[in-house]
N, C-alpha and C positions, 0 to 999 in steps of 0.2 A: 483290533476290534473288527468283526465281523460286519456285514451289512445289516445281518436281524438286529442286532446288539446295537448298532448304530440306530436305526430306526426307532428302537424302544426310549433309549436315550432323546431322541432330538423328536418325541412324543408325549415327553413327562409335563404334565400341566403343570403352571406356574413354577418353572426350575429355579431361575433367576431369583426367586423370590424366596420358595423354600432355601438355598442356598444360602441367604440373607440370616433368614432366620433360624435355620440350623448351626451356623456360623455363632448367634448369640446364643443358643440353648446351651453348644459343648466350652463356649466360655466361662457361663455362669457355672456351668457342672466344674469344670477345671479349677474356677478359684473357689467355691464352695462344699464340693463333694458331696456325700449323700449324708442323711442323717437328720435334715431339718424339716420342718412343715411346710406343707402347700403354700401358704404366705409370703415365706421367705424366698421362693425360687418365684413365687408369684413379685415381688417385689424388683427381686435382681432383674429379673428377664426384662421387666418395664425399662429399666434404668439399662439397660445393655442393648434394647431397642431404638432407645434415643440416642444412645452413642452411635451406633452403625447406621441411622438413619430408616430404619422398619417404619413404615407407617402401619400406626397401631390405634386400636381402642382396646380399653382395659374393661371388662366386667361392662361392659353393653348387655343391657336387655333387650332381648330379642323377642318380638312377637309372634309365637306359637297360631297356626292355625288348625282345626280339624272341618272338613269339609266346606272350605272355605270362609269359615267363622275363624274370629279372634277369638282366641283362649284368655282366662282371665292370668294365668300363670302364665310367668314369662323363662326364659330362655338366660341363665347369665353363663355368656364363656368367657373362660378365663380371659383369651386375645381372641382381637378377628385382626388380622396383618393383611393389609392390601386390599381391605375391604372383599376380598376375597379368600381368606383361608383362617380357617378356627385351627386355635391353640386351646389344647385341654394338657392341664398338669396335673400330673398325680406326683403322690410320694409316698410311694406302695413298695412292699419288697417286690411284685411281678407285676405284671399289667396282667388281668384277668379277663375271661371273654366280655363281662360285664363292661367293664370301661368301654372294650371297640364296641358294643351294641349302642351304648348310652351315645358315642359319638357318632356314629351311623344314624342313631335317631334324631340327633341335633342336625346334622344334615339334611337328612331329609324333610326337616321342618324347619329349615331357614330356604330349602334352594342352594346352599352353598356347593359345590363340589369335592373339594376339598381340606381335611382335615389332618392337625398333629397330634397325638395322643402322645406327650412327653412323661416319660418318667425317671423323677431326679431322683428316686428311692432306690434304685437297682445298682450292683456294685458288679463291676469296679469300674461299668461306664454307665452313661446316663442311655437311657433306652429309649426310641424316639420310632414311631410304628403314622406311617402315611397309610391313611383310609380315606379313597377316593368313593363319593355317591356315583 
């Protein structure tokens, strides 16, 4: 590994963490595969967080602001992991540019920096796209 390559690497926000919870995403795709509804990999993934230890909230509403005001709509994502990283699951045959916008816009309306745009719908691995604000 080169120095650039090095450096990129030992720059990736929250590694450790993503690593975590990458680890349970290609779990739950391994003993479940593709084929089911949102629900279901929304279920697994919970129960495969508590096993590995993720500290997680499930479908947190989140308070939406527009120039500094509360919105009366709120925000649910699927996870937020380490109180710092949103998990959005799809179960799409492709991730569309719509999904990374919607979660770029979740970002940008929480503050967070980091997001997982998971998708258990894609074959013949689960597709899994990091969008950083």
């Amino acid at each position: 590994m080169n120095h650039e390559t090095h450096e990129k690497h030992e720059n990736i926000i929250y590694k450790h963490e993503c690593y975590q919870i990458q680890g349970a995403i290609f779990e739950v795709y391994k003993e479940m595969g593709c084929g089911f509804l949102e629900a279901v990999y929304h279920e697994c993934l919970g129960l495969e967080f508590l096993k590995r230890g993720v500290t997680f909230c499930s479908q947190r509403p989140l308070e939406i602001l527009y120039k500094g005001l509360p919105l009366s709509c709120r925000y649910v994502p699927d996870f937020i992991c380490y109180d710092n990283i949103i998990v959005e699951i799809k179960a799409v045959k492709k991730i569309l540019p719509e999904h990374k916008a919607q979660l770029l816009n979740y970002l940008r309306a929480t503050s967070m920096k980091l997001g997982l745009l998971v998708n258990f719908g894609a074959y013949p691995k689960v597709d899994i796209v990091r969008l950083i604000r």
